[in-house]
SEPATOR-777438 format. One record per atom (N, C-alpha, C, CB): residue in one letter; x, y, z. Coordinates in steps of 0.001 Angstrom, whole numbers, padded with zeros to 6 digits, always signed. Glycine has a CB too. Example, Ala and Ser with C-alpha at 12.3 -4.5 7.8 and 13.67 -1.06 7.14 Angstrom:
! residues 2
A+013190-005690+007800/A+012300-004500+007800/A+013200-003300+007800/A+011308-004473+009046/S+012850-002250+007080/S+013670-001060+007140/S+012900+000030+007870/S+014084-000598+005725/
This chain:
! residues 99
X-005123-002295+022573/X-005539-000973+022996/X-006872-000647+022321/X-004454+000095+022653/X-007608-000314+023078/X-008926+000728+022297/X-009624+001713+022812/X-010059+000073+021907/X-009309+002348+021608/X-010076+004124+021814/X-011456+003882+021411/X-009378+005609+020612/X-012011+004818+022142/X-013454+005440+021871/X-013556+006653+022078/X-014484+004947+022589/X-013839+006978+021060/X-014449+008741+020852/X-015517+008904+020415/X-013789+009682+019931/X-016009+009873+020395/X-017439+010259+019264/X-017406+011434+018578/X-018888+010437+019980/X-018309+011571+017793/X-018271+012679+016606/X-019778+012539+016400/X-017206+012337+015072/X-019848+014406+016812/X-021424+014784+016176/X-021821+014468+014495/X-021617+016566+016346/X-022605+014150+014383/X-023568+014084+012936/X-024291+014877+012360/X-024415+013333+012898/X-023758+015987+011535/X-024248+016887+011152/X-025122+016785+009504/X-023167+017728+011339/X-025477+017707+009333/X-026461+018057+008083/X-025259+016730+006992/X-026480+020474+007448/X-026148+016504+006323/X-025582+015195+005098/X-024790+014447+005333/X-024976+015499+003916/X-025477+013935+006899/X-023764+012694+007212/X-022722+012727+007462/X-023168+012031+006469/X-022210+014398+007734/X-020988+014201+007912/X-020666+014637+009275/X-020266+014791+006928/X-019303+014103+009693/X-019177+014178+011068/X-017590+014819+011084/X-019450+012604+011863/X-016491+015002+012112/X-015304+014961+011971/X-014719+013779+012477/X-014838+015976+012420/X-013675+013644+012379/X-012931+012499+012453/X-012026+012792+013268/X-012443+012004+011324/X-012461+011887+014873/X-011159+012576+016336/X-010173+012112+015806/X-011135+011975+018202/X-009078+013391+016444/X-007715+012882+015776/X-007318+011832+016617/X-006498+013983+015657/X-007666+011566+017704/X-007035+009716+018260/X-007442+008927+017213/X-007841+008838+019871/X-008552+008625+016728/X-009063+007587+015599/X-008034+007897+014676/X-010673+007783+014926/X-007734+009148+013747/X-007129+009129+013102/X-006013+008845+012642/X-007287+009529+013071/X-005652+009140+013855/X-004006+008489+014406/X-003983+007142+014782/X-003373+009200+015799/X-004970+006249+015063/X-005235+005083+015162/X-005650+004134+013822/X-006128+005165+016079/X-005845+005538+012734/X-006282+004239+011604/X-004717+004930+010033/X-009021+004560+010802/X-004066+005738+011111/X-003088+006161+010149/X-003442+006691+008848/X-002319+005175+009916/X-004331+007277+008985/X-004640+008771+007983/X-004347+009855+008090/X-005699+009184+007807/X-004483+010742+006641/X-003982+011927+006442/X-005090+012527+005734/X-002680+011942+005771/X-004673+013715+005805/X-005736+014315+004440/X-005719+013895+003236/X-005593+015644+004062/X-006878+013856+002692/X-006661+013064+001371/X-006729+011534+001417/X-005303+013396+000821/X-006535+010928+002451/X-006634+009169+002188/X-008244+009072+002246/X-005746+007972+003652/X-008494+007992+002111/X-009835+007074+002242/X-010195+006463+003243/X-009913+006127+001492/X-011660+006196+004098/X-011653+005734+004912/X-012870+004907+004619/X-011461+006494+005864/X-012460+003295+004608/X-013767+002343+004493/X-014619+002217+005600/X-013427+000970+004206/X-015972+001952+005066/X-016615+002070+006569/X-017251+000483+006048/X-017990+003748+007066/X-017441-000610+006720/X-018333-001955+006904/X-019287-002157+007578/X-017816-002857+007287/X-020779-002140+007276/X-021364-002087+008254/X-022267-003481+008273/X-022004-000795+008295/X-022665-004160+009258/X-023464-005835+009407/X-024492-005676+009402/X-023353-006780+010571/X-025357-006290+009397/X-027063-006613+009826/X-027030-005850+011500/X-027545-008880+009918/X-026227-006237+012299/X-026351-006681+013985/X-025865-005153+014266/X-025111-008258+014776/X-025856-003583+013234/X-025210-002584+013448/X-023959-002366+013844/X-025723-002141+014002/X-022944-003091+014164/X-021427-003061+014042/X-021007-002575+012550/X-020801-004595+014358/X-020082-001474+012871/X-018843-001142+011765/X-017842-001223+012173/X-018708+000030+011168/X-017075-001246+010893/X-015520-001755+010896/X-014955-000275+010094/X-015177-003572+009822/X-014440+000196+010662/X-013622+001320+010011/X-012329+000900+009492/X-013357+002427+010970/X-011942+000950+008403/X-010290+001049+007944/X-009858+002350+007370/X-009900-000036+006768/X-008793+002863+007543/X-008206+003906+006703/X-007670+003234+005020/X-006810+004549+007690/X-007698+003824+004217/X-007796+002588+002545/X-006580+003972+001843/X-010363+002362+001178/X-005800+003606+001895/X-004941+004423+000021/X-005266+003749-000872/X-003118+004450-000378/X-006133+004630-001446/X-006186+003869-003701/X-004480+003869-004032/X-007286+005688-005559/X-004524+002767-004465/X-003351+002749-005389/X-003874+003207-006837/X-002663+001220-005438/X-003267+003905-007565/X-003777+004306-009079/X-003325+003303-009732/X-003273+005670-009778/X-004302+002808-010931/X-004300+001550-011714/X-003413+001419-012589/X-005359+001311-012335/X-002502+002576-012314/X-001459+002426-013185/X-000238+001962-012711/X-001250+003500-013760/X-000095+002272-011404/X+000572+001648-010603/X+000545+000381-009651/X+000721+002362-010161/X-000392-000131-009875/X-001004-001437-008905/X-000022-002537-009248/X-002767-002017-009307/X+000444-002994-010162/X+001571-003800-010577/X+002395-003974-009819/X+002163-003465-011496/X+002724-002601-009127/X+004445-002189-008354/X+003520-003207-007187/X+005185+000182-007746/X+002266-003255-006271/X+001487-003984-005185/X+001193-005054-005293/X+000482-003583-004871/X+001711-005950-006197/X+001355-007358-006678/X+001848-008198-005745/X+001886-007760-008034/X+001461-009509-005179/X+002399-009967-004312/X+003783-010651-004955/X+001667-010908-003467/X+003744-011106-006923/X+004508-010963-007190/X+005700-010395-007438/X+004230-011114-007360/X+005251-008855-007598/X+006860-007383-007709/X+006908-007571-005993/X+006290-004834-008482/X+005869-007689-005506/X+006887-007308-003895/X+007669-008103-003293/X+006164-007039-002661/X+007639-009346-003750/X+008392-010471-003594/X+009523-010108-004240/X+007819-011694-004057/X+009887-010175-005450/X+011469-009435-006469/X+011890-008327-005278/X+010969-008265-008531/X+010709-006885-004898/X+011288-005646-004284/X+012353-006658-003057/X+009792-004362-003487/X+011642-007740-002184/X+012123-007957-000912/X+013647-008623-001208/X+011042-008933-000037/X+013490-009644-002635/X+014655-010194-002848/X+016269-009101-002987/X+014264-010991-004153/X+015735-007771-004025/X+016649-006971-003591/X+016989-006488-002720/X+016700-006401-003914/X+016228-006489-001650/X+016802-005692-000132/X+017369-006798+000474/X+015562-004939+001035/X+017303-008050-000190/X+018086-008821+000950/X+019315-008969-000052/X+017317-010453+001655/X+019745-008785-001042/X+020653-008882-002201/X+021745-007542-001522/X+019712-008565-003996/X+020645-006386-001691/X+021750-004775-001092/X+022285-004868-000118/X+021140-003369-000715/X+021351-005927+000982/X+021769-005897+002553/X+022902-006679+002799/X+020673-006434+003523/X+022940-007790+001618/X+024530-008484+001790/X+025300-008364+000818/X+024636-009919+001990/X+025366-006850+000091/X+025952-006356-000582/X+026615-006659-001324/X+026258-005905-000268/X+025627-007589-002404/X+025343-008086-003760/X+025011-007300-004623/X+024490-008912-003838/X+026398-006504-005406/X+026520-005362-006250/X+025357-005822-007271/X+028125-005109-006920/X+024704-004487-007954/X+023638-004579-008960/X+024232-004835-010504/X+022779-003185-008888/X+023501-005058-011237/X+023830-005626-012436/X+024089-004507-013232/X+022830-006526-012988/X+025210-004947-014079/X+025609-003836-015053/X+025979-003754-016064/X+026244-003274-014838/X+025359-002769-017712/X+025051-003377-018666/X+026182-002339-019199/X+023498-003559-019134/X+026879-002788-020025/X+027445-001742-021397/X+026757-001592-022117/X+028457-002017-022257/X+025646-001629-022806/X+024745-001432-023855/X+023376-001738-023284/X+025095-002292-025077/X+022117-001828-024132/X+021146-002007-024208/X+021254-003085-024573/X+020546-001314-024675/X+021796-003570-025383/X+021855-004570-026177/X+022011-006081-025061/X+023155-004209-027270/X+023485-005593-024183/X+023314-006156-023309/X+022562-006543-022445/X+023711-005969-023071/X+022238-005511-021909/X+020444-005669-021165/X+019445-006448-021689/X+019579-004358-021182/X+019211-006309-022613/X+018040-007061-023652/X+017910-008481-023792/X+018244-006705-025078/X+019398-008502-023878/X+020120-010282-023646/X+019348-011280-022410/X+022093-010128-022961/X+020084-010320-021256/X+019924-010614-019842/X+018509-010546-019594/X+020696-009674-018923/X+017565-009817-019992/X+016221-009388-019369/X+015316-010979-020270/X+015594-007249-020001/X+015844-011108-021615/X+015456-012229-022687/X+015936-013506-022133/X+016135-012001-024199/X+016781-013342-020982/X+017250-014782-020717/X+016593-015156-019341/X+018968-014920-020657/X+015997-013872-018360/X+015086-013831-017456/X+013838-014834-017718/X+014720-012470-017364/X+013276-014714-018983/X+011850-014969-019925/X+011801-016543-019742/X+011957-014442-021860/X+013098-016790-020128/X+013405-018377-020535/X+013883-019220-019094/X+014852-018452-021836/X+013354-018317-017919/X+013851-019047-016595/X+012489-019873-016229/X+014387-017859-015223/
């Protein structure tokens, strides 16, 4: 499918953003929108969420790999692990290390 719209260019570059595009690049208020532009004048628009750097870890392709393993663990309802202590935990998480 492709839309085309346009948007006037006003004083300092800025324009609005048709809501078909918008709805086409799945933005909201507040997200980011990359713009790419070539030698040959073609751009590439993407809609972009910052992840905050404090959270980028949880986006690793490593944690999202673990996230997917639990949804397929819940989905065949492979009860979660369960500690009587910390102590216990500590064990188990220390014996993770050594895999």
């Amino acid at each position: 499918m492709t839309i085309t719209e346009f948007a006037e260019v006003r004083k300092r570059n800025q324009f609005t953003l048709p809501p078909a595009i918008a709805r086409a690049l799945r933005v909201k208020v507040g997200d980011k929108v990359e713009f790419t532009a070539t030698e040959d004048g073609a751009v590439t628009v993407r809609g972009a969420r910052i992840v905050p750097t404090d959270q980028a870890w949880f986006w690793s392709p490593e944690w999202q790999a673990m996230e997917r393993e639990v949804d397929v663990d819940r989905a065949a309802g492979v009860p979660p692990h369960r500690f009587g202590s910390v102590a216990e935990m500590d064990v188990f998480l220390d014996s993770l290390d050594d895999s």
